[in-house]
PDB file of N, CA, C and O in Angstrom, chain B, residues numbered from 101:
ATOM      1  N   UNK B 101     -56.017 136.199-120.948  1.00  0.00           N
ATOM      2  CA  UNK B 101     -55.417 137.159-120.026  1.00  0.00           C
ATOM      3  C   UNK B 101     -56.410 137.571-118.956  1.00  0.00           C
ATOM      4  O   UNK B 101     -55.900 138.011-117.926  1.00  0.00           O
ATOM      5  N   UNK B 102     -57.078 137.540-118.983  1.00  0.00           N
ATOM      6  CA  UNK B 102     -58.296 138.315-118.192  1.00  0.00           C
ATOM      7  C   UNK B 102     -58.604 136.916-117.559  1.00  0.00           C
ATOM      8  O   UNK B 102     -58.387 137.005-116.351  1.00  0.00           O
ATOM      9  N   UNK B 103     -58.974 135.806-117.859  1.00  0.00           N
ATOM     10  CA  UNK B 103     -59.141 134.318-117.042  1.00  0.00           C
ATOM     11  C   UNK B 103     -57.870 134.807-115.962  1.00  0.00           C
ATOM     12  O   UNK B 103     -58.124 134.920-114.763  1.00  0.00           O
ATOM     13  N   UNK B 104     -56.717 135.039-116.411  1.00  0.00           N
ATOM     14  CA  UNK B 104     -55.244 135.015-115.137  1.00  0.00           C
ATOM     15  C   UNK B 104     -55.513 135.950-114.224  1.00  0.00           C
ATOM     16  O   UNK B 104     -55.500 135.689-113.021  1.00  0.00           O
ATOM     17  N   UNK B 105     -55.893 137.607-114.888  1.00  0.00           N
ATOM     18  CA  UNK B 105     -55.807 138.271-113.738  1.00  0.00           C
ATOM     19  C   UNK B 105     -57.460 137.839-112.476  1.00  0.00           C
ATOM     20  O   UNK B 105     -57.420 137.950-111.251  1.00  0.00           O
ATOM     21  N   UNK B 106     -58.600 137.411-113.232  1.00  0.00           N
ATOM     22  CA  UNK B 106     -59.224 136.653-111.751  1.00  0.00           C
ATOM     23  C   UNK B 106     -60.072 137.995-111.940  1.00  0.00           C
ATOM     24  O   UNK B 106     -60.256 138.670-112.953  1.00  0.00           O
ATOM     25  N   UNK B 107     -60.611 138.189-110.391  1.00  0.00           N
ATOM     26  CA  UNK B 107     -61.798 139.420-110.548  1.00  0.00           C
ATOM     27  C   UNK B 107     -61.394 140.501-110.632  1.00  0.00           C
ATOM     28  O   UNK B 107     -62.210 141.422-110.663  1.00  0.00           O
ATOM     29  N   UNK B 108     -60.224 140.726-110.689  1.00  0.00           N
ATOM     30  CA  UNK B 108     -59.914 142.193-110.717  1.00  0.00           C
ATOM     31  C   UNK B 108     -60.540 142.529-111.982  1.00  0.00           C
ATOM     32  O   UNK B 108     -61.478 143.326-111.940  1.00  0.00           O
ATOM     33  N   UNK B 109     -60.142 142.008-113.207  1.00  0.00           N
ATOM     34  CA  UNK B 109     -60.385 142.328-114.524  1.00  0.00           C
ATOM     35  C   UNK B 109     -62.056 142.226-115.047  1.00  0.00           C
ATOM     36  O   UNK B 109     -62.641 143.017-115.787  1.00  0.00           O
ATOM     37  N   UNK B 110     -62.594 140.981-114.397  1.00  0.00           N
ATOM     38  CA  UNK B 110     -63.856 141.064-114.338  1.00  0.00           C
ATOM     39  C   UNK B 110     -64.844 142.305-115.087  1.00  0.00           C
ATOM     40  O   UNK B 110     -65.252 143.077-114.219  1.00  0.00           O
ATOM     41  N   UNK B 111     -65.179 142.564-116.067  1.00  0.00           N
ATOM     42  CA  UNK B 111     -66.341 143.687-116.827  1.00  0.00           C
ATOM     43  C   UNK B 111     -64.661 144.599-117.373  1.00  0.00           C
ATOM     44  O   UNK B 111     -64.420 145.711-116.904  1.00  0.00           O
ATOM     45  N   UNK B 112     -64.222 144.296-117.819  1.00  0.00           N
ATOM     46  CA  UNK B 112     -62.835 145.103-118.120  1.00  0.00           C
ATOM     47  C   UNK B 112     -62.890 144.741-119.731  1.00  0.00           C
ATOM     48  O   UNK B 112     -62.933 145.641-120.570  1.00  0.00           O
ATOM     49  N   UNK B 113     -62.884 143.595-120.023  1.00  0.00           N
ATOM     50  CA  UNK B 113     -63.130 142.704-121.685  1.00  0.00           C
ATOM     51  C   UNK B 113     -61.815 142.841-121.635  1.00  0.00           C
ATOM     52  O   UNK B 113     -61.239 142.818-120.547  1.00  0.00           O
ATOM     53  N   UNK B 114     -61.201 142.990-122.705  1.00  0.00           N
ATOM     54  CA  UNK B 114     -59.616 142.828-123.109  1.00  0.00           C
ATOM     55  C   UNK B 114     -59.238 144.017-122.651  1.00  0.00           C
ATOM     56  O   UNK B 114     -59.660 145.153-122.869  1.00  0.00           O
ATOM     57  N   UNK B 115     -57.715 143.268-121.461  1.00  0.00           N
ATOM     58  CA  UNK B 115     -57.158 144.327-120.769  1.00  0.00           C
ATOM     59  C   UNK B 115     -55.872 144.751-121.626  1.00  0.00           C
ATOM     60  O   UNK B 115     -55.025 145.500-121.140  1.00  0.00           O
ATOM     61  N   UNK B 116     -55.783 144.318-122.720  1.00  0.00           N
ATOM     62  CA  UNK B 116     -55.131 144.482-123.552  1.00  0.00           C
ATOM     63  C   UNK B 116     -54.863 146.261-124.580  1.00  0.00           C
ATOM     64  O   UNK B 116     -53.972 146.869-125.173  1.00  0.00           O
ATOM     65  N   UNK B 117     -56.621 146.429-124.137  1.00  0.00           N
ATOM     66  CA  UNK B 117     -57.175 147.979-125.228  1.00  0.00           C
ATOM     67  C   UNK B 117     -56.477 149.195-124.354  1.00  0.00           C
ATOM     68  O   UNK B 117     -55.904 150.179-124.822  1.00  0.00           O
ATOM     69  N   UNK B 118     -56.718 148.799-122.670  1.00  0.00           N
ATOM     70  CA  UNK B 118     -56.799 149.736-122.159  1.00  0.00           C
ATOM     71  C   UNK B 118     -55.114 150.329-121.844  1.00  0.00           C
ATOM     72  O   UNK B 118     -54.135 149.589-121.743  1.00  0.00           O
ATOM     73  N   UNK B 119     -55.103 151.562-121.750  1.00  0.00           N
ATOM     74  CA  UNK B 119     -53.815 152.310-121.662  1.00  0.00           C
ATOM     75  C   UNK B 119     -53.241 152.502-120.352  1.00  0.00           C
ATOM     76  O   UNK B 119     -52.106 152.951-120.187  1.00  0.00           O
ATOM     77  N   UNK B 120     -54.137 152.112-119.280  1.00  0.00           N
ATOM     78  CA  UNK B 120     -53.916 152.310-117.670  1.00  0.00           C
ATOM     79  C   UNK B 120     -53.103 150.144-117.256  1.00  0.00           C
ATOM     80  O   UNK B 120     -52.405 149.653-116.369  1.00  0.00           O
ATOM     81  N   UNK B 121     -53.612 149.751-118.196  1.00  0.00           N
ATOM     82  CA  UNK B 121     -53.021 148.124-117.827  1.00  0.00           C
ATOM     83  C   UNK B 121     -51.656 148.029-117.104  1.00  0.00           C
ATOM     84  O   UNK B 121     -50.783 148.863-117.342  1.00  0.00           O
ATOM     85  N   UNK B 122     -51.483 147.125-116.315  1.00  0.00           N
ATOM     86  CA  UNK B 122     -50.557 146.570-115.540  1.00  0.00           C
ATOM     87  C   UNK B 122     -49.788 146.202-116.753  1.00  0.00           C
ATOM     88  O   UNK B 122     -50.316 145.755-117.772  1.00  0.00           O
ATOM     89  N   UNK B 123     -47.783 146.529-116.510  1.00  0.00           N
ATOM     90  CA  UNK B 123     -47.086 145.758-117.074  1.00  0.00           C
ATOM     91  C   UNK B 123     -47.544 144.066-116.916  1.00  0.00           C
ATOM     92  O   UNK B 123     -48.295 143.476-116.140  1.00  0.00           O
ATOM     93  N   UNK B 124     -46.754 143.671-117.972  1.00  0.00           N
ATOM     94  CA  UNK B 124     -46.779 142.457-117.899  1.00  0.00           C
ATOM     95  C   UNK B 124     -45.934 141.858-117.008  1.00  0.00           C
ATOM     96  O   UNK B 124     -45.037 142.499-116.460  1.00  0.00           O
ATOM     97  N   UNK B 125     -46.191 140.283-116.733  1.00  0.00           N
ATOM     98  CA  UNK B 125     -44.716 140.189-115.473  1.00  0.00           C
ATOM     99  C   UNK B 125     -43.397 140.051-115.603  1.00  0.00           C
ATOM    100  O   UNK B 125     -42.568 140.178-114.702  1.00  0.00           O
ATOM    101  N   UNK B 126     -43.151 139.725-117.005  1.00  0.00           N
ATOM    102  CA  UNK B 126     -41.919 139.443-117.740  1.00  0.00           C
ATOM    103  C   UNK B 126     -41.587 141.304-117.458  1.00  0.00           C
ATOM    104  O   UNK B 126     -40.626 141.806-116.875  1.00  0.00           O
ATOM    105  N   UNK B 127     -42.643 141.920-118.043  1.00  0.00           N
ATOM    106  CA  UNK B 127     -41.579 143.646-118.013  1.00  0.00           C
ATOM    107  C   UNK B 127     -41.328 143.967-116.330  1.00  0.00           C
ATOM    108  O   UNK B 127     -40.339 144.449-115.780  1.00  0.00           O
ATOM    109  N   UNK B 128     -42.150 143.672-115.965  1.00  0.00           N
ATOM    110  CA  UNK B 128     -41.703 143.963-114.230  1.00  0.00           C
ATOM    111  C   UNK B 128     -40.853 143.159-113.563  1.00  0.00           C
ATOM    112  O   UNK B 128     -39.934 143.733-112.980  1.00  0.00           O
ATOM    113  N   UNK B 129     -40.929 141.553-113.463  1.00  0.00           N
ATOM    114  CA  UNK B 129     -39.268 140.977-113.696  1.00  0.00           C
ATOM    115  C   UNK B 129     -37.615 141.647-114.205  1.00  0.00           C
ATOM    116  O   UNK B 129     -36.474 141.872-113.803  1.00  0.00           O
ATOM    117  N   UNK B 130     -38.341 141.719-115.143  1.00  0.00           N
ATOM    118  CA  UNK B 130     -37.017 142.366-115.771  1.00  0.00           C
ATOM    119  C   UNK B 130     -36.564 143.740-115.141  1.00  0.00           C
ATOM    120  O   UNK B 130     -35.436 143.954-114.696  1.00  0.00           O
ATOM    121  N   UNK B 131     -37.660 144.682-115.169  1.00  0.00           N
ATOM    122  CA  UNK B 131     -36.638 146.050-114.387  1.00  0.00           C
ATOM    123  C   UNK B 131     -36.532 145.626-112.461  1.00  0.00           C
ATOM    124  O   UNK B 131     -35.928 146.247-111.586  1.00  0.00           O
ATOM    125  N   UNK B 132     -37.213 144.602-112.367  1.00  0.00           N
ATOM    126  CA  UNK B 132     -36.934 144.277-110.853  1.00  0.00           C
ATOM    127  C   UNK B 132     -35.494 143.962-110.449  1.00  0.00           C
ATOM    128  O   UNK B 132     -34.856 144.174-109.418  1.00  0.00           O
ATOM    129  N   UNK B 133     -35.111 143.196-111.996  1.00  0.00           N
ATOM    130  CA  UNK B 133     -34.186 142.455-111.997  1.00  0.00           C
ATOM    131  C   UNK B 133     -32.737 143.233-112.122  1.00  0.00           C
ATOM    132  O   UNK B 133     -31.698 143.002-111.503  1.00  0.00           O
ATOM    133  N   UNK B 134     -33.033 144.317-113.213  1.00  0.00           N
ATOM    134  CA  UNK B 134     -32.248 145.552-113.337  1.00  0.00           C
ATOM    135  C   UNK B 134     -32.098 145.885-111.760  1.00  0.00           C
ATOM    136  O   UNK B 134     -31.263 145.239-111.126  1.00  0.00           O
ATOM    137  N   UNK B 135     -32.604 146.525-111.330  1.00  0.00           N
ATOM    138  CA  UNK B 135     -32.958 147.307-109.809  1.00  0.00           C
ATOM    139  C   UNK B 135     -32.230 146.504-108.900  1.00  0.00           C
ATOM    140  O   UNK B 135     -31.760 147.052-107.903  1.00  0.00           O
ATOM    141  N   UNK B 136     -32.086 145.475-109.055  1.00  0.00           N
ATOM    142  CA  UNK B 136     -31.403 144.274-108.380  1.00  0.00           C
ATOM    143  C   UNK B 136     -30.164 144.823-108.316  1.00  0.00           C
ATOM    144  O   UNK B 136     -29.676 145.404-107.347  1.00  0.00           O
ATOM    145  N   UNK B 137     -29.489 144.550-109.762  1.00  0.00           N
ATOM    146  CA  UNK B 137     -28.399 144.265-110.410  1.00  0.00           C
ATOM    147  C   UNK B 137     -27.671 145.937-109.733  1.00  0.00           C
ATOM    148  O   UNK B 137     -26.848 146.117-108.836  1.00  0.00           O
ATOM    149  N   UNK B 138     -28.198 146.651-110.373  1.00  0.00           N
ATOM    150  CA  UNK B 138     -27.647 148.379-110.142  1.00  0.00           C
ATOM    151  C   UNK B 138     -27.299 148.124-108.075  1.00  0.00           C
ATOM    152  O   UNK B 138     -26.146 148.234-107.658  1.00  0.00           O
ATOM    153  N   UNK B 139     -28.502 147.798-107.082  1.00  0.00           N
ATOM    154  CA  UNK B 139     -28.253 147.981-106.251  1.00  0.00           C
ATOM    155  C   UNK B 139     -26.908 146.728-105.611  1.00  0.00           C
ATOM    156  O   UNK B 139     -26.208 146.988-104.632  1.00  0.00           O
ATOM    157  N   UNK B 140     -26.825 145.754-106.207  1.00  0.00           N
ATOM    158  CA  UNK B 140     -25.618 144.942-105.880  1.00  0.00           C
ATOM    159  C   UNK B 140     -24.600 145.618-106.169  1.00  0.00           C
ATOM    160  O   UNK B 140     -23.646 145.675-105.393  1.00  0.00           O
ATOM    161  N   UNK B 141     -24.616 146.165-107.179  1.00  0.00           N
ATOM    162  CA  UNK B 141     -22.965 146.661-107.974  1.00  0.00           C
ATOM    163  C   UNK B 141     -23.055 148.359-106.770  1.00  0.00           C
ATOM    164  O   UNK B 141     -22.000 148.970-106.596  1.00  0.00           O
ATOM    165  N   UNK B 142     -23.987 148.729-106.290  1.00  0.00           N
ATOM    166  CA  UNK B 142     -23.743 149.956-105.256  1.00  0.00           C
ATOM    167  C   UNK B 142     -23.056 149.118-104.190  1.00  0.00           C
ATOM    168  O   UNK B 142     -21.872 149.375-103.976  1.00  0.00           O
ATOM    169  N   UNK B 143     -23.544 148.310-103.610  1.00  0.00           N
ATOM    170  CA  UNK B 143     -22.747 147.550-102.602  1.00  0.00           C
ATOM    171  C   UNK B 143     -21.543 146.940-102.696  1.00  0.00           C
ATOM    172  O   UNK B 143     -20.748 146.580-101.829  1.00  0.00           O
ATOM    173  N   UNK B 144     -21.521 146.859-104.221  1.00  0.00           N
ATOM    174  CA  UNK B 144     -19.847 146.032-104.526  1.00  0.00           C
ATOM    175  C   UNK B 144     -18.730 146.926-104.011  1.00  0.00           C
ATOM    176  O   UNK B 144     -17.820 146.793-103.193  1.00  0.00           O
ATOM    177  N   UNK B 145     -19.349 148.307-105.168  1.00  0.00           N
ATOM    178  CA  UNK B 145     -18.797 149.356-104.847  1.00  0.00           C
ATOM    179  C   UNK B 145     -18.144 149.799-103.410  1.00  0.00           C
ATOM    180  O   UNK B 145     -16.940 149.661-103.196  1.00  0.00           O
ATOM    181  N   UNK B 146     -18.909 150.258-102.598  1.00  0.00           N
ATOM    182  CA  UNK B 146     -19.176 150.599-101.354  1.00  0.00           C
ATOM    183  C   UNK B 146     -17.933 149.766-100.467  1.00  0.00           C
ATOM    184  O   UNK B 146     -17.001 150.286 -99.853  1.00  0.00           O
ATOM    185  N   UNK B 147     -18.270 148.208-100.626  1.00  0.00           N
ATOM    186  CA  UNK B 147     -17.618 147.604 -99.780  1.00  0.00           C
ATOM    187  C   UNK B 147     -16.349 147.808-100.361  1.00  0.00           C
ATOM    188  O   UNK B 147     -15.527 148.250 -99.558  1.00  0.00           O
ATOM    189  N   UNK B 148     -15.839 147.583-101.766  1.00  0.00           N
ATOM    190  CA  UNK B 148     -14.487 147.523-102.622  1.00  0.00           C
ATOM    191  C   UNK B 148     -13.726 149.008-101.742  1.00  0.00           C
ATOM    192  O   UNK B 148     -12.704 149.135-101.066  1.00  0.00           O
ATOM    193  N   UNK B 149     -14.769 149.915-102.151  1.00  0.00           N
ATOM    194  CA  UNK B 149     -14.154 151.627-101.107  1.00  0.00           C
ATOM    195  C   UNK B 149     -13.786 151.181 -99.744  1.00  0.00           C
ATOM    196  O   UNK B 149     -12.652 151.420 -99.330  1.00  0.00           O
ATOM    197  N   UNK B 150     -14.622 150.575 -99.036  1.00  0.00           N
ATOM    198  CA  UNK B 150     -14.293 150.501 -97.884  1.00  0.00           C
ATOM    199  C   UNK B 150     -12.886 149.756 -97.205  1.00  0.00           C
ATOM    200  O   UNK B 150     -12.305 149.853 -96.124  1.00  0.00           O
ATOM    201  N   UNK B 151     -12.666 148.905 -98.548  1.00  0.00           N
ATOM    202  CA  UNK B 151     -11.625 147.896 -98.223  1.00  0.00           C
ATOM    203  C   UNK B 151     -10.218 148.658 -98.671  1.00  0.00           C
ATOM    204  O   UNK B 151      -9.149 148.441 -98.101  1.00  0.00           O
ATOM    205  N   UNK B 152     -10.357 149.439 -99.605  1.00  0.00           N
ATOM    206  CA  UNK B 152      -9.370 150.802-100.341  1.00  0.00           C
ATOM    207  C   UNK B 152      -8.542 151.366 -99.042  1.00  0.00           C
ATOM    208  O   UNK B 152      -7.350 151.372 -98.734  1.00  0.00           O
ATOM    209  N   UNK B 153     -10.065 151.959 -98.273  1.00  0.00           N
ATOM    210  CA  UNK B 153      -9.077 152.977 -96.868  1.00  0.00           C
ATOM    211  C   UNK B 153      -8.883 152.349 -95.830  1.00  0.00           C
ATOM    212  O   UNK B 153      -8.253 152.911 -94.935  1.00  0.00           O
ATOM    213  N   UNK B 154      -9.377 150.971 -95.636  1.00  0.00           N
ATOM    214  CA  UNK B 154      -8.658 150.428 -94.795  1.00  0.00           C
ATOM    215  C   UNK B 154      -7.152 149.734 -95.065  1.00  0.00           C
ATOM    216  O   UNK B 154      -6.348 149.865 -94.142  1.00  0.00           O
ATOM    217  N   UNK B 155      -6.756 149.079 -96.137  1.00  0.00           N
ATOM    218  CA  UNK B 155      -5.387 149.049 -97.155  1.00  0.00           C
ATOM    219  C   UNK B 155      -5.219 149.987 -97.202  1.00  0.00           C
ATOM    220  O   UNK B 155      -4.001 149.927 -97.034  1.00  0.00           O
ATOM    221  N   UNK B 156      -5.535 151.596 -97.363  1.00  0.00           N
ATOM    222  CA  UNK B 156      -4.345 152.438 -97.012  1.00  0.00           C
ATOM    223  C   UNK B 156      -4.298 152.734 -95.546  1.00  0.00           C
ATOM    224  O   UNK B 156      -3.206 153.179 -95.192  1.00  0.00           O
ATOM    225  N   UNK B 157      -4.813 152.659 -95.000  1.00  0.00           N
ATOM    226  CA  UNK B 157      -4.599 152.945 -93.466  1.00  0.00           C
ATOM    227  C   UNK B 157      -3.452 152.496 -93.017  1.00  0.00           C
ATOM    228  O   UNK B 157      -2.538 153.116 -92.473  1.00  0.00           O
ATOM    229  N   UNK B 158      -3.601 150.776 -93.415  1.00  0.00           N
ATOM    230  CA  UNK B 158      -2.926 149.810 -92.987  1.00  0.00           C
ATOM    231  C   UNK B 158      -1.145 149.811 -93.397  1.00  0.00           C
ATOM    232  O   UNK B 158      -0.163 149.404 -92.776  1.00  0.00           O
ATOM    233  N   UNK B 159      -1.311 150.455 -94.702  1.00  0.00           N
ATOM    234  CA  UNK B 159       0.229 150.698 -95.637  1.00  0.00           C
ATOM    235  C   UNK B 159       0.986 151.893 -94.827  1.00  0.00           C
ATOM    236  O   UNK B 159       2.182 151.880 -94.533  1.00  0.00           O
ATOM    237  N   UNK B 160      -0.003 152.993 -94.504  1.00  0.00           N
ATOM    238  CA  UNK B 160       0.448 154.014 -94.030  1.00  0.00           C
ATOM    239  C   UNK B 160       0.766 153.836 -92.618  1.00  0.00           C
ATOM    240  O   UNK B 160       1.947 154.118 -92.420  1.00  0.00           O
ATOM    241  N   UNK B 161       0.168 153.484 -91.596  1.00  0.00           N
ATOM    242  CA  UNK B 161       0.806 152.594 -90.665  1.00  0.00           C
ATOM    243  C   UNK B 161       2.208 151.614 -90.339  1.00  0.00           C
ATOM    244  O   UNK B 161       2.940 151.363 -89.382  1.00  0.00           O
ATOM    245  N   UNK B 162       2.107 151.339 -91.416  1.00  0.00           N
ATOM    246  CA  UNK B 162       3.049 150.092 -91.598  1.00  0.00           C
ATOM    247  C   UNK B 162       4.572 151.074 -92.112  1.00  0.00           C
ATOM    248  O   UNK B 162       5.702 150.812 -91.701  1.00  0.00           O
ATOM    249  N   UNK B 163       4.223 152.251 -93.114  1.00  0.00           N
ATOM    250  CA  UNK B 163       5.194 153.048 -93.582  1.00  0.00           C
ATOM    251  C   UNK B 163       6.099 153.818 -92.406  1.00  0.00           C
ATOM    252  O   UNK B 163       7.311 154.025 -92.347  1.00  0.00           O
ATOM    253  N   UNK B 164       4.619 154.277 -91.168  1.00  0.00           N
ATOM    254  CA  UNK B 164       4.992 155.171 -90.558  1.00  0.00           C
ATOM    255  C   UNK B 164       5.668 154.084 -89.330  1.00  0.00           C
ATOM    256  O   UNK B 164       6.244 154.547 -88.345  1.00  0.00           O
TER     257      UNK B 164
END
């Protein structure tokens, strides 16, 4: 582990002990991936609303 992170880690020994360590990349992947997911489904959202009041606009128009 310490060969991967390069000089940062350098006089560190196993970055493994310490309590300040960088997630790993698999855990930061993953909530990146979350963060992803949540902000697509805001936009699904969003646009699905947007398409709602324009179909009623359009019905109510059409009624009137």
């Amino acid at each position: 582990m310490v060969q991967e992170l390069g000089s940062y880690a350098k006089g560190f020994g196993d970055p493994t002990t310490h309590t300040s360590t960088p997630k790993s990349m698999e855990e930061v992947v993953v909530e990146v991936m979350k963060a992803n997911k949540v902000v697509e489904l805001f936009q699904t959202m969003a646009i699905v609303n947007l398409n709602m009041g324009n179909l009623t606009l359009e019905v109510n128009t059409l009624m009137n």
